[in-house]
Structures are given as C-alpha cells and as structure tokens.
N, C-alpha and C positions, 0 to 999 in steps of 0.2 A: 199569639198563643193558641187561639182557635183554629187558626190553619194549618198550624203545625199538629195540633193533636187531630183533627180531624187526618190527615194527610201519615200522620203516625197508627191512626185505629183502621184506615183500610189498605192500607199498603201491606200484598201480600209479603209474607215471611216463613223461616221455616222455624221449630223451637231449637235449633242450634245458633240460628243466627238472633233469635229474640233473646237464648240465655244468655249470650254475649255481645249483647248492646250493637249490635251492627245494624237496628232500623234506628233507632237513637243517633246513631254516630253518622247516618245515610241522611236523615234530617237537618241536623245539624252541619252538615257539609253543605247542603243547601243552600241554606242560610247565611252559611260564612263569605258562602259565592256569590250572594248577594250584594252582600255587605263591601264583601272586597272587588268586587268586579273590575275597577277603574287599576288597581293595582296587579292586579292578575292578567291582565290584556297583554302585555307582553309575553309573559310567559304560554299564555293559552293560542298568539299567533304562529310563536315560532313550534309548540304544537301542530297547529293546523299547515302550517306551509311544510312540515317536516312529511307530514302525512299525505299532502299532495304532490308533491315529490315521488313519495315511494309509489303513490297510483301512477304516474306516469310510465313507473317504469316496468308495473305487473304487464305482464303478455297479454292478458285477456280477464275481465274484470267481472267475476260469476259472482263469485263470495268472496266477505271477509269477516274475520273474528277480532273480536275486539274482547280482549282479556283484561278483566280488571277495569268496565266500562261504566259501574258506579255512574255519575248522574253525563258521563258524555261534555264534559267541560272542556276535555283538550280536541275533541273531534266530535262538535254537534253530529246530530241525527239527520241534519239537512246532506252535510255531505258524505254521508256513510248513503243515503238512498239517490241521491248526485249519482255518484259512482261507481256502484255495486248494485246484482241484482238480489243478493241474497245476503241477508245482515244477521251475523250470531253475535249476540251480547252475554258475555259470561260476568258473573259477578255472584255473590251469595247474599246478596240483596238488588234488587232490579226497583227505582223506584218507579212508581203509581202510571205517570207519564211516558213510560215507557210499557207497561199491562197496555196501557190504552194503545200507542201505536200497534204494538204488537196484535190486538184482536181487531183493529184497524185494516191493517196491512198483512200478506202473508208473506211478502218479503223478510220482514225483518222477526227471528227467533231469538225468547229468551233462555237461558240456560243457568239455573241455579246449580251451582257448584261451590265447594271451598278448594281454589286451587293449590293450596297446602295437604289439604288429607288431612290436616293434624288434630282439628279443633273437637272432632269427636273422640280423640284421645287424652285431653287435657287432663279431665279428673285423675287420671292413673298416675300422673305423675308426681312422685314424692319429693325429688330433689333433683338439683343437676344433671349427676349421672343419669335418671331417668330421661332429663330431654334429650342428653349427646345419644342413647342407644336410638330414643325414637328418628331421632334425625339420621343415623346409619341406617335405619330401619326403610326409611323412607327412602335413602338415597339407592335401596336395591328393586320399588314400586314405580310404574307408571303411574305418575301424577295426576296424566292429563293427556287427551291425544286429538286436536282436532288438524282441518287439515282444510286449504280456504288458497285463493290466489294472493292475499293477502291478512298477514296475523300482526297484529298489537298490543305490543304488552303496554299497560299505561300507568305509569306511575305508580308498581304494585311492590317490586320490590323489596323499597324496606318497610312495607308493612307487614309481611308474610309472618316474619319470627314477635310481632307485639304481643300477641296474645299469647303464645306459649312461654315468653319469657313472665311475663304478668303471673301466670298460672304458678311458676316456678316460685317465684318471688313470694308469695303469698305461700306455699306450703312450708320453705324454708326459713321462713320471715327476717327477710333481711333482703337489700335490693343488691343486685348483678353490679358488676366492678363493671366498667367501661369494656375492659378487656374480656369480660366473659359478656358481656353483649356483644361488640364486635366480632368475635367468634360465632356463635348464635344467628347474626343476621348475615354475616356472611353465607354460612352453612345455607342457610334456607334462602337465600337468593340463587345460590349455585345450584340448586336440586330444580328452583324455579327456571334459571338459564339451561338447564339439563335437560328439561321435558321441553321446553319450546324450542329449542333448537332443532329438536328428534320431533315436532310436528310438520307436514309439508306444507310449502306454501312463502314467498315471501316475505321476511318477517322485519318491521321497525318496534322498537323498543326504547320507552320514555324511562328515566330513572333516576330519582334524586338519588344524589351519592354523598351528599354533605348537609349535614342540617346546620346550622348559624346564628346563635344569638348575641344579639346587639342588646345593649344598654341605652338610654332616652339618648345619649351623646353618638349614636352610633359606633361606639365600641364593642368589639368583638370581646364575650363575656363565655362565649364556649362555642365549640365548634366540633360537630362527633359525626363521626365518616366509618364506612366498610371496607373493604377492601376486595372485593369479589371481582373476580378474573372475567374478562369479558374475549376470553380467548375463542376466535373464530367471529366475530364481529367486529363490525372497522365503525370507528367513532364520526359520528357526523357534523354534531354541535354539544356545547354546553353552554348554561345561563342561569343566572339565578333569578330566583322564582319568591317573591314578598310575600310569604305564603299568611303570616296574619303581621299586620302592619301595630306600630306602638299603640298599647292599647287596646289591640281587638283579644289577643290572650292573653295579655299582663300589660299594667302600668308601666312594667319595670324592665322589660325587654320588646324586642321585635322576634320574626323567624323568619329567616330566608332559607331556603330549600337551593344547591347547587345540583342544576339537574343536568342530566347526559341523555343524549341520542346516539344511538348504535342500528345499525342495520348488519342481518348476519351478512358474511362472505363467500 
C-alpha cells in the first residue's frame, strides 16, 4: 500500500486524466501484472514476436510510436531502444518509470494525449443521443496524426468508448443494452482504425475483440464482442489472453480477452 501511494502521489498527470481515475486504473494495471505475470506470458510473447516481425520488415528503423503504451507489457522498453533510434510513447497517463527513462535518455519521448478527443467532452453529455452526435462529431476531426517507420496500436481499442458510455449511463440512470454498447464501441474503434490508418508509417495493431467469462467449472457464462471492420488490414494472429485468472477479479468468474493482430495492407 506504501508503494503504491507513494508511486500514485508523484506520478505525473493531467486533471483530466486524475478526474477520471486513469492514474488509479494505471496503478492498478501494475499490480495486476504483477500478480498475473505467469498467466499472461503467453499472451505478452506472441505480442513481443508479432512486434519483431514487423521490425524486420520496416525499410529503415529511425522511429517508432507506440499508441496506447500504458506500462509497455506487450513491447518492453528494452526492445523498443534494441531497435529504434527514436521512441514516442503516447498514452494519457505515462507511468513514473517511464519520466525517468525519458529525462534519462533523449531517445525515447513522452506524449500525453487522449486519443479519443472525447473525455473533455463528457460532462455535456445528457443522454444517448448526445453521445451518437458526439461520435459523428468526431468522425469529421483529425484525432491524431503521427508519423514514425513503425506505429502500434496496443491493446487500445475496446477501451476508447468505457468512459463515454460510463458518462452516459450515469446521466440517464440506467445501463446500455449490449446492443447499444456494441454499437458505441464499435463507432469509436472505427474512428480509432480511421486516424491510424491515415498516419504514415508501418503499422501493427494488437486488439481484443472478445471478452469471455468463465464460471469456477470453466463454463462459458458470457461472452461480449464488436464488430469493427478491419477493412484494409490483413489479419496475422489471434489468442486468448487470461487476462484476470479465478479469483483475481471475482470468486465466481475468470476473464479471458480473445485478441487479434492486424497489420495494415
């Protein structure tokens, strides 16, 4: 508890990202990877080998961006400066350990960002309607524009729409049907696939597309998916990913995360 408050009181943030718990949630990811390490090696390999892969096949290796690089689990810091001379970390929390490289080293830059746009819009929103305008809203905005010998997106996808559906849920008080979230997370994954497609640079792209819970018998107790068009990307792998094993978030279920790899075409 000491390390973690210490490690929560100086870990730079912005009050966007403080009002909506995302040094909390940055901590606590931590932690979990601590905890689950042994069960997450699989998934965190075929990360890493997916990622050396696509370095093989960049023409010449200056930069790269790593989008949604939170604490660097699926692609240590070792082999981002391995392999690159020029390292962007984008995230809207960048934890402690990475300040430090960064005044360290002048290789590697950090870049606070929310790459949705949305989160400083939240309060406005009254009800549903409110979020579908913002999300057309957003679908006619440049999100995001970098540009690197190699881009990665990591894992960011179905996180994009949690907070604005959260937002909604609480003004209308009553929670989203399955089908008006799948709706929702699709929308803001596509706008996400929209702006990094239109960045230059070649790009691999990590993405749970199934989330999965199991019962103490491993039966399958629910299972909720997107359906976002991954048109102009050719698929490379998928795997499922243990993401909290029985017991790390409920007695009474497991999670397993069905995740994809895409590289654009």
């Amino acid at each position: 508890m000491i390390r973690e408050a210490i490690i929560y009181f100086f870990t730079p943030t912005t009050p966007l990202a403080k009002k909506y718990g995302f040094l909390y949630q940055s901590v606590s990811l931590e932690h979990r990877y601590e905890r689950c390490k042994k069960q997450w090696l699989p998934h965190l390999k075929n990360c890493q080998d997916l990622f050396l892969a696509a370095v093989k096949k960049v023409p010449q290796k200056k930069s790269v961006v790593i989008l949604g690089s939170a604490h660097l689990h699926e692609i240590p810091m070792h082999l981002l400066l391995d392999n690159f001379e020029s390292i962007t970390l984008v995230d809207l929390i960048h934890p402690l350990k990475h300040h430090w490289t960064a005044k360290r080293n002048p290789r590697v830059k950090l870049v606070t960002q929310d790459l949705s746009q949305s989160l400083d819009k939240l309060d406005s929103l009254q009800n549903l309607e409110d979020l579908h305008t913002l999300i057309k809203n957003l679908g006619t905005q440049k999100l995001f524009d970098f540009k690197a010998d190699l881009l990665v997106s990591s894992n960011l996808l179905s996180q994009l729409a949690l907070l604005p559906m959260e937002a909604v849920e609480k003004k209308i008080k009553r929670q989203l049907t399955i089908e008006e979230k799948d709706v929702i997370c699709t929308a803001f994954a596509e706008l996400h696939l929209k702006n990094f497609s239109a960045c230059q640079g070649q790009k691999l792209i990590y993405a749970d597309r199934e989330v999965i819970y199991r019962d103490p018998k491993g039966d399958v107790i629910y299972t909720g998916r997107y359906p976002v068009s991954f048109t102009g990307f050719k698929k490379l792998k998928d795997w499922l990913w243990l993401l909290a094993p029985l017991k790390e978030a409920s007695k009474n279920y497991s999670i397993e995360m069905k995740v994809e790899a895409y590289e654009q075409l």
